[in-house]
ROZALO-931831 format. One record per residue (C-alpha): residue in one letter; x negated, y, z negated. Coordinates in steps of 0.2 Angstrom, whole numbers, plus 5000, padded with zeros to 4 digits. Layout:
N
aXYZ/...
% end
This chain:
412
x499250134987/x497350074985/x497849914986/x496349834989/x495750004996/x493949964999/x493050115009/x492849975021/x494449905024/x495550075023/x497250035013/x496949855020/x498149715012/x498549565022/x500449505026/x500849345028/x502649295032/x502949135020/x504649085014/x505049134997/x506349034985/x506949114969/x507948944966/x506548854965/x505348954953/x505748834934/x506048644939/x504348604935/x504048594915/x502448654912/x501248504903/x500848594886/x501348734878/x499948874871/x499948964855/x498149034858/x498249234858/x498049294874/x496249404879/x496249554880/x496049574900/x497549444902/x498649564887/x498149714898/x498749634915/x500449604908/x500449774900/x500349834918/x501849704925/x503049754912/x502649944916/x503049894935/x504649794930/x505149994919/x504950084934/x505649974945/x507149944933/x507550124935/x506850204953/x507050024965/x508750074972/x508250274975/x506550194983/x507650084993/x509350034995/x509849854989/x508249824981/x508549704967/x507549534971/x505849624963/x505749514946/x505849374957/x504249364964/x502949274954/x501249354951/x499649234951/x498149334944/x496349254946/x495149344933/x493349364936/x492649224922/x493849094931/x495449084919/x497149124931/x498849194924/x500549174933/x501949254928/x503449154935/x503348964943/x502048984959/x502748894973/x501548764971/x502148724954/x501148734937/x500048604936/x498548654927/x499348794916/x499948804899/x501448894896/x501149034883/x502249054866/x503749164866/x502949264880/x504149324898/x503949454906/x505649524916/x506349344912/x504849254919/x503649134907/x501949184908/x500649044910/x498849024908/x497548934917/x495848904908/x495048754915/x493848844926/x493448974915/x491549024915/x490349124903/x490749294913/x491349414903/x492749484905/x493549674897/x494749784903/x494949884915/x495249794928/x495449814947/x496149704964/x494849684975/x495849634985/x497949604986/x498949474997/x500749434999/x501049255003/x502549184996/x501849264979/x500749414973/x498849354973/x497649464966/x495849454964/x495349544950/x493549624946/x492749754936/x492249934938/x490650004933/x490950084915/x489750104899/x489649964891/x490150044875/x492250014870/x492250184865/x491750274878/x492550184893/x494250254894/x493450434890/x492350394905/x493750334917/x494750484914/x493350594918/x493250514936/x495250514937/x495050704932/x493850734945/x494350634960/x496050744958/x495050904958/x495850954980/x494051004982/x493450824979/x492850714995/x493950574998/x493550424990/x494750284988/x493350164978/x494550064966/x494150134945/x495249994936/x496550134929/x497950044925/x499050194933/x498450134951/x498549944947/x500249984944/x500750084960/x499749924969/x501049814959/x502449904967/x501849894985/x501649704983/x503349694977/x503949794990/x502949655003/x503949524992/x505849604998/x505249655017/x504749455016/x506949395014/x506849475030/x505649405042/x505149445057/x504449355074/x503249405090/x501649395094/x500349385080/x499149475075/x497649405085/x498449525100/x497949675092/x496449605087/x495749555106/x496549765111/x494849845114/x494950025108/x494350165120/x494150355118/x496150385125/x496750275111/x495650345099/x496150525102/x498050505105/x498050405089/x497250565079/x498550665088/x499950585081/x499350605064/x499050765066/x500550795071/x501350705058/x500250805045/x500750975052/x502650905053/x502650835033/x502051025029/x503151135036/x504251225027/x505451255041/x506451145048/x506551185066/x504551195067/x504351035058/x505550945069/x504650995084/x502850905076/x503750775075/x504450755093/x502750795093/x502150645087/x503350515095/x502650575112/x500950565109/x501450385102/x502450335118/x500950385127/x499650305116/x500650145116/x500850155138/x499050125139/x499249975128/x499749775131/x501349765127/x500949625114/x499749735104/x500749885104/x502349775098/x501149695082/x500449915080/x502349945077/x502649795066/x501049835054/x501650025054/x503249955049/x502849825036/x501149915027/x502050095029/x503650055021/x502649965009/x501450125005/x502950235006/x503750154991/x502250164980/x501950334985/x503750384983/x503450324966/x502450434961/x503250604966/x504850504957/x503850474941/x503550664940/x505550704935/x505350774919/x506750634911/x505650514917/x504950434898/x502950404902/x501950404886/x500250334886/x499950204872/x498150154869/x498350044856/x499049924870/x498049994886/x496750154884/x496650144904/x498650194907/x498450374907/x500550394909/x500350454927/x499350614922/x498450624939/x499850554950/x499750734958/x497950694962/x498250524967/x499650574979/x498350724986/x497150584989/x498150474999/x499150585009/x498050745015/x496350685012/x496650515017/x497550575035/x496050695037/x495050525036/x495950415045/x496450515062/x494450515064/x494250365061/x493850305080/x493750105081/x495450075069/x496849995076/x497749955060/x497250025044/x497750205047/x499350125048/x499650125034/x499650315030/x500650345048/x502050225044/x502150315027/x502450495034/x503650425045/x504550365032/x504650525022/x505050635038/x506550505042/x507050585022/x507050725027/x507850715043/x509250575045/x509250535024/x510250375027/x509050285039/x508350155027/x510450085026/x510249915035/x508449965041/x507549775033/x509349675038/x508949755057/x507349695057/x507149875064/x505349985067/x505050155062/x504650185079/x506550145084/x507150235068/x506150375073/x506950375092/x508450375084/x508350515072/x507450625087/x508650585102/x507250655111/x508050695130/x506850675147/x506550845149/x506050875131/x504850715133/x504250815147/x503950975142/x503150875126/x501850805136/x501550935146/x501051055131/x500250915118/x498450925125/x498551115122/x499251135105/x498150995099/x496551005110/x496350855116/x494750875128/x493850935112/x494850785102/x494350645116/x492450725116/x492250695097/x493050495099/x491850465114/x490450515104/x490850395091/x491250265101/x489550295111/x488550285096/x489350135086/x489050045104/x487050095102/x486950015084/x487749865090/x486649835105/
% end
């Protein structure tokens, strides 16, 4: 789920709802046809798509039922030194590109674009620095810091894979170019590509934007993730229901205090980015059943390490990156993200047909949730009376009042 996950921008990947259409994607005859061999960046990006395509030949319908349209979507990959690859006909055609030799990927032509290429160089790994959805999968591309010798670059990767798994580890979602990652970021795109054959309307982003965040929202915000963390890691069912009643209180309260605008666009980026992260994180605890066939294979990518550290990877995301994101005070969006995700795997556990007609519905996670829960008045009641309690909200609220107070000192 890095996707572009920049310290700065936590999980942050845009969404923009632009018409896609498959029917489209080969009327336009490419101008010449290359029989150059391809770099070795460009062989390793395509390493990584047909890897994608493997896993989602065989887990897309358990991930999420109904979808199909994944090798669909076309990919447009801009490289640091200039050169662009598509795979698939981009929706503004292929002008520019050269087709390459006998080379498709899940059906789709590959194509190369070299007329801007620069003196940069350019070796694998490679990482999105950042990742978009809009109409196609954008991605740009750069490069980690690794020694500069071939033979120790993929021994040094590993290394930092092995230790950013370690659970005592700090959090750090800093983007290392492993092709394991770039892959699970594939997925997540893709998923962006099928929510995208259902779009959605209302008020756009800019109303969440202008929603000034105080110290109430801030703190009932960490609440529900809390809550949703202690609800994810309960054993026993009754207990881990009643976190998440838990949560959708705190939410209705959080969301009382908000324009009704705002808090509609909260729900539809909780939606759209946590159904997206779910499936990429779903992936991996699927890509740990021991039929599944992951081998790594270093003569065609020494960074694809077979999903090694997906344990690691998962650990990352889901307890350390929830211990960082309900702190993090001035968010209104990014934690998102990991909130809609949790959502997503407590409606598994506890209504396991919700996702049936969930996209087609044009449905929230926040109404799948009220309708899994069936929460009465008097439970609601006795939830709110109980919540600043269990979850210490005067101590919660002082610690968001201090941040805000201090990030308002630096600004002035």
């Amino acid at each position: 789920m890095r996707y572009s996950c920049l310290k700065s921008g936590y999980l942050v990947i845009a969404v923009a709802i632009i018409s896609l259409s498959p029917s489209c994607r080969s009327r336009e005859a490419p101008s010449t046809v290359s029989k150059a061999a391809l770099d070795s960046y460009v062989e390793a990006e395509l390493f990584r798509l047909a890897e994608t395509y493997r896993i989602l030949d065989r887990h897309a319908e358990e991930l999420w039922p109904g979808w199909t349209s994944y090798a669909d979507i076309p990919i447009k990959v801009n490289f640091p030194n200039g050169v662009v690859l598509a795979v698939g006909t981009l929706p503004q055609g292929r002008s520019g590109f050269e087709q390459v030799a006998g080379r498709t990927i899940s059906g789709k032509p590959v194509l190369i674009n070299t007329r801007k290429r620069t003196s940069v160089e350019v070796r694998p790994p490679l990482f999105a620095k950042r990742g978009r959805y809009v109409g196609f999968i954008d991605l740009d591309m750069e490069q980690p810091d690794l020694p500069p010798l071939e033979t120790e670059r993929s021994a040094a990767l590993e290394e930092r894979l092995k230790t950013n798994s370690r659970p005592d580890a700090p959090f750090d979602l800093a983007p290392y170019g492993d092709s394991d990652s770039e892959i699970l970021m594939y997925i997540h795109e893709h998923f962006h590509g099928y929510q995208n054959l259902f779009p959605r309307s209302g008020p756009t982003w800019e109303a969440l934007r202008d929603f000034r965040v105080d110290a109430e929202y801030a703190a009932w915000s960490h609440i529900e993730g809390l809550a949703l963390r202690r609800a994810y890691l309960e054993s026993r069912d009754d207990e881990a229901l009643a976190f998440f009643k838990d949560f959708a209180v705190a939410r209705r309260i959080k969301r009382a205090r908000m324009p009704a605008d705002a808090a509609t666009v909260e729900a539809r980026i909780s939606t759209l980015e946590g159904t997206a992260s779910y499936a990429s994180l779903k992936t991996t605890l699927l890509l740990k059943d021991p039929g599944e066939k992951l081998g790594r294979e270093p003569a065609k990518d020494p960074f694809f390490y077979g999903f090694a550290y997906a344990d690691g990877y998962f650990d990352t995301i889901m307890r350390k990156g929830m211990d960082f994101a309900v702190a993090w005070s001035e968010d209104k969006q990014n934690k998102y993200y990991l909130y809609g995700a949790y959502q997503c795997f407590l409606l598994d556990r506890f209504t396991p047909g919700w996702k049936k007609g969930f996209l087609e519905g044009r449905k929230t996670l926040d109404a799948a949730t009220e309708d899994s829960l069936k929460l009465t008045a008097k439970e609601e009641e006795e939830i709110t009376k109980r919540l600043p309690s269990r979850y210490n909200f005067d101590e919660i609220i002082a610690l968001h009042r201090k941040a805000l107070a201090r990030k308002k000192e630096l600004i002035l």
